[in-house]
Structure formats: structure tokens, C-alpha cells
C-alpha positions in Angstrom: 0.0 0.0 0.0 1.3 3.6 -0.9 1.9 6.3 1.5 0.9 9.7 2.0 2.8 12.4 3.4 1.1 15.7 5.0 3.1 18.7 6.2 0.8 20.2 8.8 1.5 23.5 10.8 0.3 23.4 14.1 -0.3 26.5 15.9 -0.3 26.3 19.5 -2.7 28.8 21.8 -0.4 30.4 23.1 3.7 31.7 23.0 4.6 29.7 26.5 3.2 26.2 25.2 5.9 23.8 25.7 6.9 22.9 22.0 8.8 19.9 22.8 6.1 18.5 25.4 4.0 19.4 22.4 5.8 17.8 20.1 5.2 14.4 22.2 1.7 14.8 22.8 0.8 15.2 19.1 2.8 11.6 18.5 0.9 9.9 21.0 -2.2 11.3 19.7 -2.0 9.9 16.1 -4.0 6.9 15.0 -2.4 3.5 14.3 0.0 3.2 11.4 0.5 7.0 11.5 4.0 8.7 12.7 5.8 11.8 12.6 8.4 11.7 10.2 9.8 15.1 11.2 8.9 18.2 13.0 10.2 21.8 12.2 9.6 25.2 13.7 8.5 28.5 12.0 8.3 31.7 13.5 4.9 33.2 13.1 5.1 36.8 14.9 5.1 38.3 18.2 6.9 35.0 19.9 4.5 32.4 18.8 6.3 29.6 17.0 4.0 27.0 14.6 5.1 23.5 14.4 5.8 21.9 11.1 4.7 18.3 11.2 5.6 15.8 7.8 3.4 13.0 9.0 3.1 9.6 7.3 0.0 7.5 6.9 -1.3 4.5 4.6 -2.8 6.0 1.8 -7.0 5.4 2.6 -10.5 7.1 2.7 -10.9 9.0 5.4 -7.2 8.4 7.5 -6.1 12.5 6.6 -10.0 13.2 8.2 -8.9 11.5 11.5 -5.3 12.6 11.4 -6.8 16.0 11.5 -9.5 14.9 14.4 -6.2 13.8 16.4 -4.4 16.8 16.2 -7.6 19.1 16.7 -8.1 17.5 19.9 -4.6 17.7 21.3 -4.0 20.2 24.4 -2.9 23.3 23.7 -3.4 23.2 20.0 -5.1 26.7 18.9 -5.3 26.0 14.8 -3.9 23.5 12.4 -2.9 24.1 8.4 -2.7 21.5 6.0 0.3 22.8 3.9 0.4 20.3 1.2 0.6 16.8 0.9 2.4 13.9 -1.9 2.3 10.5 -2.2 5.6 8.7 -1.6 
């Protein structure tokens, strides 16, 4: 089975959020079969920092729905962005 790759930024609420306790939570909170393959940062403004998640999933109906139900429903996640996303 193929795989998709999404790049995700993930905004957190607030500039004091914990990015690397962040970083762990949003792991643990992905559904089977789905990992992080890398995270990056990216200044936004005024001290908030987004994360940049590549994450890696099977390619099937409805996984990037749940993917995004995951991270929505993470602590101290404000917004996510689906950047763009390829097939590997």
C-alpha cells in the first residue's frame, strides 16, 4: 500500500506552550499506522512559534479526516494548516 505524506502547521494557543512537550503529545495522539516523520519550527510573529509536522499515513479514505480529528483534539493546540501533501 502507498503512503501519504502531509506537512501540517500546528499552531499552538499560546507563545509559553511547551513545543517539545507538544511535540510528544501530538505523537501519542496519532492513529495506528501514522507517525511523525519530522517536526520543524516556524516563526509566526510576536513569539508564537507554529510546528511543522511531515506526518506519514497509509494511503485510505478517510485516515487525513482522522489525522486531522487527532491533532484538533490535542491540548494546547489553537489551529492546524494543512500545507500540502504527496504521495511517496
Amino acid at each position: 500500500m502507498a503512503k501519504v505524506v502531509a506537512q501540517i502547521k500546528i499552531f499552538p494557543t499560546e507563545t509559553t506552550v511547551d513545543l517539545g512537550e507538544l511535540r510528544k503529545k501530538i505523537e501519542n495522539a496519532l492513529p495506528p499506522q501514522t507517525s511523525v516523520a519530522r517536526f520543524d519550527e516556524e516563526p509566526i510573529a510576536f513569539g508564537l512559534v507554529a510546528l511543522i509536522a511531515r506526518v506519514v499515513m497509509p494511503e485510505e479514505e478517510g485516515r487525513m479526516e482522522k489525522v486531522e480529528e487527532a491533532l484538533k483534539s490535542v491540548e494546547n493546540v489553537g489551529e492546524i494548516q494543512v500545507v500540502n501533501v504527496w504521495r511517496t
